[in-house]
Gaussian input, Z-matrix of N, CA and C with variables (Angstrom, degrees):
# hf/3-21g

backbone

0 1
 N
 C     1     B1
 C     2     B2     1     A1
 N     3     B3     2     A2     1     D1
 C     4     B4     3     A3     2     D2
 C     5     B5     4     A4     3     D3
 N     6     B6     5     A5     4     D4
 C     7     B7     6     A6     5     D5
 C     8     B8     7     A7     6     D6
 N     9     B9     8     A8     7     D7
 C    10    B10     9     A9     8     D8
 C    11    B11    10    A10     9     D9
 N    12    B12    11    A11    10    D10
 C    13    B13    12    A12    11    D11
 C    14    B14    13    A13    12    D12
 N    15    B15    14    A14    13    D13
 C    16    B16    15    A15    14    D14
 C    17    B17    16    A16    15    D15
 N    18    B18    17    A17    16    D16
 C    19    B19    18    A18    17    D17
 C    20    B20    19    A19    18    D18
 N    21    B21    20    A20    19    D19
 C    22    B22    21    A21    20    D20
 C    23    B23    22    A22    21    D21
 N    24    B24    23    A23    22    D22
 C    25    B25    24    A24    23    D23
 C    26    B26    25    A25    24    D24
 N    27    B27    26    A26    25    D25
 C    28    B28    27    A27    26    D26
 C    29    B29    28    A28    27    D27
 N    30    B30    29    A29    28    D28
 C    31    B31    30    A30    29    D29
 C    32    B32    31    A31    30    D30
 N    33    B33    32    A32    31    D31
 C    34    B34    33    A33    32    D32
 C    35    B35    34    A34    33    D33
 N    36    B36    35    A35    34    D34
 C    37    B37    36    A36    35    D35
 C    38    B38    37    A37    36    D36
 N    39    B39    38    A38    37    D37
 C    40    B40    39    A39    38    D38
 C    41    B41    40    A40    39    D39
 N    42    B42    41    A41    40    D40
 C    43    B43    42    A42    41    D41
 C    44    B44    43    A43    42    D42
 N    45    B45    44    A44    43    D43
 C    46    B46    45    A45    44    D44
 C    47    B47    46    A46    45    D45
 N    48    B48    47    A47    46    D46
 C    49    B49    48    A48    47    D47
 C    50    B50    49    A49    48    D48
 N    51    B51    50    A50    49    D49
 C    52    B52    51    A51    50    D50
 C    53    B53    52    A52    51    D51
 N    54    B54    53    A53    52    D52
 C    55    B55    54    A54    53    D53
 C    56    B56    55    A55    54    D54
 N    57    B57    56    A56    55    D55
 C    58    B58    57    A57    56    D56
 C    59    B59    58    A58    57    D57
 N    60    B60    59    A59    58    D58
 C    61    B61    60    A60    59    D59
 C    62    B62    61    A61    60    D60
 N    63    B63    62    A62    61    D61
 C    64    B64    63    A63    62    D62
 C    65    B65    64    A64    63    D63
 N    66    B66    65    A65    64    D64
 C    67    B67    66    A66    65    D65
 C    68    B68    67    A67    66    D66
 N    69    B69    68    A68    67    D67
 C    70    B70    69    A69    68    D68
 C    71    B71    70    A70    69    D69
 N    72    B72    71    A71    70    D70
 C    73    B73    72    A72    71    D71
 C    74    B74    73    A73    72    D72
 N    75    B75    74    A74    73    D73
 C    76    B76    75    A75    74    D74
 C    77    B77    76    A76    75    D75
 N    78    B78    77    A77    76    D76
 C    79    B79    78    A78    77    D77
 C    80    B80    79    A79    78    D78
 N    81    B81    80    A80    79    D79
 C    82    B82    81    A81    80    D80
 C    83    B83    82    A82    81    D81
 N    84    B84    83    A83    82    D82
 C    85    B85    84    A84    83    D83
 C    86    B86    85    A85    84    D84
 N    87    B87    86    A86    85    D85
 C    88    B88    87    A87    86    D86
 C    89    B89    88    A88    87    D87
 N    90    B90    89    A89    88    D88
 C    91    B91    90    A90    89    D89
 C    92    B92    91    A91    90    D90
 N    93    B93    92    A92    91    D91
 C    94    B94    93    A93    92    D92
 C    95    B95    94    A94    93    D93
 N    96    B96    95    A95    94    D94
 C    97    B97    96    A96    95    D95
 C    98    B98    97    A97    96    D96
 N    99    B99    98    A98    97    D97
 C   100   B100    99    A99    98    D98
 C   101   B101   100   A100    99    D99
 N   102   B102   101   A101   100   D100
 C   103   B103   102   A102   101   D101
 C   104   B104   103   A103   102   D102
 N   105   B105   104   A104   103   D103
 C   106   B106   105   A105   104   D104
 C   107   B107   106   A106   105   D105
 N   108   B108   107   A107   106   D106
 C   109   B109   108   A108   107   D107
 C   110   B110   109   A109   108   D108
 N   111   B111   110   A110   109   D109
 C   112   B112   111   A111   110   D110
 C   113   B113   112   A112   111   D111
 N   114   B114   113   A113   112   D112
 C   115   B115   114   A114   113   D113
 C   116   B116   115   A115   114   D114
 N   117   B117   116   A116   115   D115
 C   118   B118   117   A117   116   D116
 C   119   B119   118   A118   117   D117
 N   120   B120   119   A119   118   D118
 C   121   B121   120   A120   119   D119
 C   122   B122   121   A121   120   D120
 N   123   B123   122   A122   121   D121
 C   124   B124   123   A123   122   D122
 C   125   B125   124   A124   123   D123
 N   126   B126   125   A125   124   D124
 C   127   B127   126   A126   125   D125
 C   128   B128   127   A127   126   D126
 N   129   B129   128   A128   127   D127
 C   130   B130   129   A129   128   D128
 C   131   B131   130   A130   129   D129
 N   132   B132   131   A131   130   D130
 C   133   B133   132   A132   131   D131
 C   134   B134   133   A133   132   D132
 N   135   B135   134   A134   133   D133
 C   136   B136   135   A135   134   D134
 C   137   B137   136   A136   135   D135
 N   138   B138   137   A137   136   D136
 C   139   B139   138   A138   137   D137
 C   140   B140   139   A139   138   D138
 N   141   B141   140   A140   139   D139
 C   142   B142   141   A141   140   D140
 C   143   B143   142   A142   141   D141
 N   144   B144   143   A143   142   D142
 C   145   B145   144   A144   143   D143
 C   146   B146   145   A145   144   D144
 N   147   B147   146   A146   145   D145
 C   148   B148   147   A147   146   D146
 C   149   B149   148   A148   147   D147

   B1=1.4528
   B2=1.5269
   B3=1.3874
   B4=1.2712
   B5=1.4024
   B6=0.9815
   B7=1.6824
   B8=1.7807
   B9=1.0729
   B10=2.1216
   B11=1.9645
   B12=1.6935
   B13=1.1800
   B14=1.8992
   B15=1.1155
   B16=1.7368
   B17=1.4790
   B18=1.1629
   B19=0.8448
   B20=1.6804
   B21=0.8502
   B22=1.8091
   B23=1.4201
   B24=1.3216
   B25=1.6453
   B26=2.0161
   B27=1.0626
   B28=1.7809
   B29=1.4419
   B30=1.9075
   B31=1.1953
   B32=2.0929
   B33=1.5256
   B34=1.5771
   B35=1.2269
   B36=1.7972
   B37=1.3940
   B38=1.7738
   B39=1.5610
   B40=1.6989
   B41=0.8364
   B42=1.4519
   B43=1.6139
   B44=2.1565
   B45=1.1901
   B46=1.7682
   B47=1.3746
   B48=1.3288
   B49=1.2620
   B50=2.0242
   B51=1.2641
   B52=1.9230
   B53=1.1855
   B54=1.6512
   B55=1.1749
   B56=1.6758
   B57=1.0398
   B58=1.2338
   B59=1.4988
   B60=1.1965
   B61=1.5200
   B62=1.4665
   B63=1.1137
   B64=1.3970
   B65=1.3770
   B66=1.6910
   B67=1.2289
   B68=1.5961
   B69=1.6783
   B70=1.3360
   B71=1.5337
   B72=1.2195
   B73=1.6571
   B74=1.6611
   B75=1.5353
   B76=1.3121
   B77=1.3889
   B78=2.0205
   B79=1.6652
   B80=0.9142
   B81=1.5343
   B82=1.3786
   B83=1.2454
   B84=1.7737
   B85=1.3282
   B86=1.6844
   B87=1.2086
   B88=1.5666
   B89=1.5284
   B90=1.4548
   B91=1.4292
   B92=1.5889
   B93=1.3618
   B94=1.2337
   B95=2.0431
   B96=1.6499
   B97=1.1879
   B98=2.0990
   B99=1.4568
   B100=0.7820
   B101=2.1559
   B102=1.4407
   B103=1.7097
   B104=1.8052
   B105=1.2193
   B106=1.6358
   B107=1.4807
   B108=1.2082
   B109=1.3205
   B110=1.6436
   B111=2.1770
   B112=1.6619
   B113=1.5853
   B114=1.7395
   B115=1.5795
   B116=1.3722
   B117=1.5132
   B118=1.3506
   B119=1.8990
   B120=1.1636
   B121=1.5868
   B122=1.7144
   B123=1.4313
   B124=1.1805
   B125=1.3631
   B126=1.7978
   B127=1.4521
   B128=1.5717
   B129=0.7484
   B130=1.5514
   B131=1.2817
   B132=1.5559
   B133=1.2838
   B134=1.1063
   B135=1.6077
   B136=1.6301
   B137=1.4995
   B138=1.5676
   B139=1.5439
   B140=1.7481
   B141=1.6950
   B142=0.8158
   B143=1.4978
   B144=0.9707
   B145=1.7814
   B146=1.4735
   B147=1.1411
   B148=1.6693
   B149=1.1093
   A1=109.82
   A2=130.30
   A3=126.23
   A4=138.47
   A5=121.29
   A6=144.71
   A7=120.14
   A8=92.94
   A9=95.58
   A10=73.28
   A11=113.86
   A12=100.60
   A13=101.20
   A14=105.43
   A15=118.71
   A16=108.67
   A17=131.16
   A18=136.46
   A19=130.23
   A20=142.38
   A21=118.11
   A22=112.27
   A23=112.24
   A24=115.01
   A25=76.30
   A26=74.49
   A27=110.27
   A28=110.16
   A29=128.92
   A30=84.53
   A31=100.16
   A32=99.76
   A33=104.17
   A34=115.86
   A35=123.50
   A36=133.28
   A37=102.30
   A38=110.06
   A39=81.42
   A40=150.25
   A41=110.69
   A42=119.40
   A43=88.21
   A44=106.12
   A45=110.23
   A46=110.90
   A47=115.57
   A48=125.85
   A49=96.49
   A50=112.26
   A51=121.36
   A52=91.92
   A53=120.24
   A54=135.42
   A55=118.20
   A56=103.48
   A57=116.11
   A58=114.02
   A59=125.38
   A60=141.56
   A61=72.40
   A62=142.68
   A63=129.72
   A64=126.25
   A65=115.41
   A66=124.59
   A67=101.07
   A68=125.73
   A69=137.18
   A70=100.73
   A71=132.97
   A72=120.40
   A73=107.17
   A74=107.11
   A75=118.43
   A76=117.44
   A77=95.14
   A78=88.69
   A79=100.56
   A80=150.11
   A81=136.24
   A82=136.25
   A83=88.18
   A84=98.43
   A85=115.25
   A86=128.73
   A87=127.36
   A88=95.87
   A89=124.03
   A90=105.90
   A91=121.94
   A92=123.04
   A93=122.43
   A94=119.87
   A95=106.51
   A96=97.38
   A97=118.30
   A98=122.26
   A99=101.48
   A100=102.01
   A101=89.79
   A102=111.33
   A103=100.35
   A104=114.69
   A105=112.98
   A106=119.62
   A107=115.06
   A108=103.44
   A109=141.29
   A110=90.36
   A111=94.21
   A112=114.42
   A113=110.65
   A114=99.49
   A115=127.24
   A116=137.01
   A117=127.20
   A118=91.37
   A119=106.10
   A120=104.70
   A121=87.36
   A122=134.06
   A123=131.66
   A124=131.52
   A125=106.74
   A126=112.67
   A127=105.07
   A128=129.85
   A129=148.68
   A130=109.97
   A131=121.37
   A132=103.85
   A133=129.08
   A134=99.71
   A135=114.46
   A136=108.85
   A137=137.30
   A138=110.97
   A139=112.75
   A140=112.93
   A141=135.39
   A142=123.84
   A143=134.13
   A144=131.80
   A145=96.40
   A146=97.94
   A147=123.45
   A148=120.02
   D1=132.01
   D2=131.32
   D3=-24.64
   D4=124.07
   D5=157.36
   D6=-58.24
   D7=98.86
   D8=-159.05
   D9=-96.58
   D10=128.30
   D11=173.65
   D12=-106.19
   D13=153.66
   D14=-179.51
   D15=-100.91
   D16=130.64
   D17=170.53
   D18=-96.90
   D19=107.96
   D20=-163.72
   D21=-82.96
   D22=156.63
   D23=-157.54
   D24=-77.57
   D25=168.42
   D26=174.96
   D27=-88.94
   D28=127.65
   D29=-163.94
   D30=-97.49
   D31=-178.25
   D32=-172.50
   D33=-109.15
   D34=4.70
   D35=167.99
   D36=-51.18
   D37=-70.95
   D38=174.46
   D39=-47.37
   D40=-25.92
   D41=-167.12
   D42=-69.64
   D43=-39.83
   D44=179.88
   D45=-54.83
   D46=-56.39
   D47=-165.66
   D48=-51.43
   D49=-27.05
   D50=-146.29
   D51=-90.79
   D52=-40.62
   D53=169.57
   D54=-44.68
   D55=-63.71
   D56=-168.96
   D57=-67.91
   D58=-43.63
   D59=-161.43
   D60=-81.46
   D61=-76.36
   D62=-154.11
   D63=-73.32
   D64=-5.25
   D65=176.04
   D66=-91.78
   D67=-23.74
   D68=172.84
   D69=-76.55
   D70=-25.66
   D71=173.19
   D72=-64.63
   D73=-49.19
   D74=-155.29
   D75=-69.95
   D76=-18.16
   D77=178.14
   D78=-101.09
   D79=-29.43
   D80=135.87
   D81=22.64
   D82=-89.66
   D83=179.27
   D84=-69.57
   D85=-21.22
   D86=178.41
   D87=-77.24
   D88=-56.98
   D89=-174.22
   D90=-59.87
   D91=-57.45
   D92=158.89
   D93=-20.86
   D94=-63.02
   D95=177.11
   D96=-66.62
   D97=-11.59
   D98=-165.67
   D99=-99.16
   D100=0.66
   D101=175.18
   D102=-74.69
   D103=-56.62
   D104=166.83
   D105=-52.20
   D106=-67.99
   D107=-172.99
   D108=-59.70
   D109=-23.21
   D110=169.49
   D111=-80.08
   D112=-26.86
   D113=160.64
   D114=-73.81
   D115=-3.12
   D116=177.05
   D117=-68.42
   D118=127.12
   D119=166.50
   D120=-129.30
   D121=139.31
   D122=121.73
   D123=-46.27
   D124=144.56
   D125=-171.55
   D126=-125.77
   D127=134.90
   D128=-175.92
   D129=-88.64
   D130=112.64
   D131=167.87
   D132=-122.25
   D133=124.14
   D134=-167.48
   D135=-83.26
   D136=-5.76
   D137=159.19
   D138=-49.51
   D139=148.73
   D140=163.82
   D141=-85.40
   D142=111.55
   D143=178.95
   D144=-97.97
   D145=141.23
   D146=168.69
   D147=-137.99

């Protein structure tokens, strides 16, 4: 008889886990930067020094 060899699938939870953690950096980092930039407001300052 022949020898039929099996191979076992590979599994694809990490490849998810890599996915995810890195799709959680990316919104992160865009939300975070878009949290800074709508609070930078400039302030004008109208005291007068003399």
């Amino acid at each position: 008889m022949a020898e039929i060899k099996i191979e076992k699938k590979k599994p694809i939870w990490p490849w998810i886990v890599a996915v995810l953690i890195i799709g959680a950096l990316i919104y992160y980092i865009f939300v975070n930067d878009q949290a800074t930039t709508e609070n930078n407001v400039e302030i004008e300052n109208t005291t007068s020094a003399q």
